[in-house]
C-alpha positions in Angstrom: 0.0 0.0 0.0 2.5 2.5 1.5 4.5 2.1 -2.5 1.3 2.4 -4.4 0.8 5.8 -2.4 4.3 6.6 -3.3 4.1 6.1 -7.0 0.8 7.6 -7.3 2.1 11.0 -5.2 5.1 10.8 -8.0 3.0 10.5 -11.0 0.3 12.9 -9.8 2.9 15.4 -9.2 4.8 15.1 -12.5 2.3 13.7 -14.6 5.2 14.1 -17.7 7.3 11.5 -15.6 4.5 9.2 -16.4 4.2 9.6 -20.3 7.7 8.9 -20.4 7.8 6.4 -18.1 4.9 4.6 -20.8 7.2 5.6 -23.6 10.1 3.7 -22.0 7.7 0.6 -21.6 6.6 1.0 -25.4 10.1 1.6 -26.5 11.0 -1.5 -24.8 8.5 -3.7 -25.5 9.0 -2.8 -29.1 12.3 -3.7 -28.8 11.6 -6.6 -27.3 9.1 -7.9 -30.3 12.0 -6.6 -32.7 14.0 -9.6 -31.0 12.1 -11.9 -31.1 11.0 -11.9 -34.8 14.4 -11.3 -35.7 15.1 -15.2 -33.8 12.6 -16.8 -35.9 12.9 -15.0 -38.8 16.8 -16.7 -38.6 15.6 -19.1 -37.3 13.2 -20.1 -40.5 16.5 -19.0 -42.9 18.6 -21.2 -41.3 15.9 -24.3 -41.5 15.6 -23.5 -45.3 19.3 -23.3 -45.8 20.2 -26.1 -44.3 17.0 -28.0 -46.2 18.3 -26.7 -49.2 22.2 -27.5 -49.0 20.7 -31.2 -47.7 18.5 -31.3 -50.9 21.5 -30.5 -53.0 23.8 -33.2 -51.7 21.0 -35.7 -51.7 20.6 -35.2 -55.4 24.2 -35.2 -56.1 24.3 -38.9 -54.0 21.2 -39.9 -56.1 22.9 -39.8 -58.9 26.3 -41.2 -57.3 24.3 -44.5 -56.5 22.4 -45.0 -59.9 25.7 -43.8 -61.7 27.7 -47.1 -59.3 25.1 -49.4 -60.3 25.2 -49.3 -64.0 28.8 -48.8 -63.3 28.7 -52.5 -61.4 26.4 -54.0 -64.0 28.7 -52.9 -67.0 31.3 -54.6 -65.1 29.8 -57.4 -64.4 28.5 -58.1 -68.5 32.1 -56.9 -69.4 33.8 -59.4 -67.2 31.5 -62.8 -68.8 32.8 -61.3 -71.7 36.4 -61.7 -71.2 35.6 -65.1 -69.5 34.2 -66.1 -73.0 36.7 -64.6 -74.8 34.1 -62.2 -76.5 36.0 -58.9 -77.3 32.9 -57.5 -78.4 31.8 -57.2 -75.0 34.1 -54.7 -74.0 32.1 -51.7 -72.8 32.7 -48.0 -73.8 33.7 -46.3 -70.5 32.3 -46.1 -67.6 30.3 -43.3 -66.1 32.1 -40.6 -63.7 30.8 -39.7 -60.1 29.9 -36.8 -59.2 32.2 -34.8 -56.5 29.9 -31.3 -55.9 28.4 -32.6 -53.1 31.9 -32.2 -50.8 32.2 -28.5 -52.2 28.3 -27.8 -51.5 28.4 -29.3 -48.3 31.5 -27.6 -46.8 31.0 -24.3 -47.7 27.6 -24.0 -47.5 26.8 -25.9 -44.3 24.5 -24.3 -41.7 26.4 -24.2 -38.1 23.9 -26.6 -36.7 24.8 -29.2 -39.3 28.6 -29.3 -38.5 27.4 -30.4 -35.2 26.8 -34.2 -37.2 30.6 -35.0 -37.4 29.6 -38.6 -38.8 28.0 -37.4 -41.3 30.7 -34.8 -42.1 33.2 -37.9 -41.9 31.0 -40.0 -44.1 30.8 -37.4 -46.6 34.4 -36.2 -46.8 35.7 -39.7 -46.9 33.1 -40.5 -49.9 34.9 -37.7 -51.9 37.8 -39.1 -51.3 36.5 -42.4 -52.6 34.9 -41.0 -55.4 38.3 -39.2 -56.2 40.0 -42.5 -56.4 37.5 -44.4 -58.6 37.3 -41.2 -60.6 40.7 -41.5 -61.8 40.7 -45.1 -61.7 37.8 -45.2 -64.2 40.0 -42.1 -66.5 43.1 -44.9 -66.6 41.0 -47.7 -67.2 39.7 -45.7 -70.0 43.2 -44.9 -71.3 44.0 -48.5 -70.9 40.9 -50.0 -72.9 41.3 -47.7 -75.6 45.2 -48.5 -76.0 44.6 -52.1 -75.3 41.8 -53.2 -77.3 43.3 -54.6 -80.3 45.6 -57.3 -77.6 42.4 -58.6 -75.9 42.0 -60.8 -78.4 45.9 -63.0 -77.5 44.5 -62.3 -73.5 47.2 -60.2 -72.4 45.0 -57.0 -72.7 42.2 -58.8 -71.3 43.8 -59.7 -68.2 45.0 -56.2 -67.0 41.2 -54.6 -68.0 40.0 -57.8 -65.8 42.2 -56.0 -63.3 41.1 -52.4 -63.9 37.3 -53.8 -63.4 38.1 -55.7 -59.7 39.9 -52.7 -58.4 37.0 -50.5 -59.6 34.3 -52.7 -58.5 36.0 -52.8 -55.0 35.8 -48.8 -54.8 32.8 -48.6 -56.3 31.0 -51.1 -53.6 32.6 -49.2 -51.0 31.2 -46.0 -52.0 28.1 -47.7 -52.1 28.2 -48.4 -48.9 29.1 -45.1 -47.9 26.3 -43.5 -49.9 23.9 -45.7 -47.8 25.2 -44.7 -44.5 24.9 -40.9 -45.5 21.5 -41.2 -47.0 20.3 -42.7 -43.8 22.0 -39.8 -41.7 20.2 -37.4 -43.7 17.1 -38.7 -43.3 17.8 -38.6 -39.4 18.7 -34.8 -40.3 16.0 -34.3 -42.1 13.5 -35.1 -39.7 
């Protein structure tokens, strides 16, 4: 009681002290509301960025994963044909994997999405992978074209049948590793 007196002798005898002590609780509320839509409104930029650099990756591993299959498959026809001694099945190259994703990832990654250091792992070890069979499939490619007229005495044959294990090997492996990062972006996702 004895403060409400207090207060109301104050404001009743400078009634000017209580406009701006309104304005100061306007001012500050306003301030306050300035805050807080600030938050979300980075709060909603950061949920779209980071949706949009995990939609971008995804594509690029999307197309990693159907680009290793027919990769496998061409592999796999090309290898019964050296077993039956049918030149003609020698395949024209095989199709490159896509590296973006890395570049896309790392410098455009939302803080809150370097927390994930698996997935960062995953992703920076699958470039590296991808680098590997990348220039594995360029020498292959230099090979088969210099080497196609000795598959047919077996020597060429032989060192392509090579070429295809190694890159068969790398290319299950990344796979694999597409797999594990798809599921991780799902988790991230959700």
């Amino acid at each position: 009681m004895k403060g409400e007196t207090v207060s109301r002798a104050i404001f009743s005898r400078y009634p000017q002290l209580k406009r701006v002590f309104g304005d100061v609780l306007l001012v500050l509320l306003g301030f306050l509301l300035a805050m807080g839509w600030d938050m979300y409104r980075s709060h909603n930029e950061l949920r779209e960025r980071k949706m949009s650099v995990l939609s971008l990756v995804q594509e690029d591993l999307l197309a990693n994963e159907t680009i290793c299959t027919q990769n496998l498959y061409l592999l796999q026809v090309e290898e019964q044909g050296l077993k039956e001694e049918e030149p003609r099945y020698l395949q024209g190259p095989l199709g490159k994997l896509r590296t973006d994703f890395w570049n896309v990832f790392a410098f455009s990654t939302p803080r809150s999405m370097q927390v994930n250091m698996k997935m960062t792992k995953d992703l920076r070890e699958l470039s590296f992978e991808i680098g590997w069979l990348n220039e594995l499939i360029d020498s292959r490619e230099r090979f088969r074209t210099s080497a196609l007229p000795h598959v047919d005495n077996g020597t060429g044959g032989n060192w392509l049948a090579t070429y295809d294990r190694y890159i068969r090997d790398r290319t299950k492996t990344s796979l694999s590793i597409i797999k594990r990062i798809q599921a991780q972006m799902n988790e991230e996702s959700e």
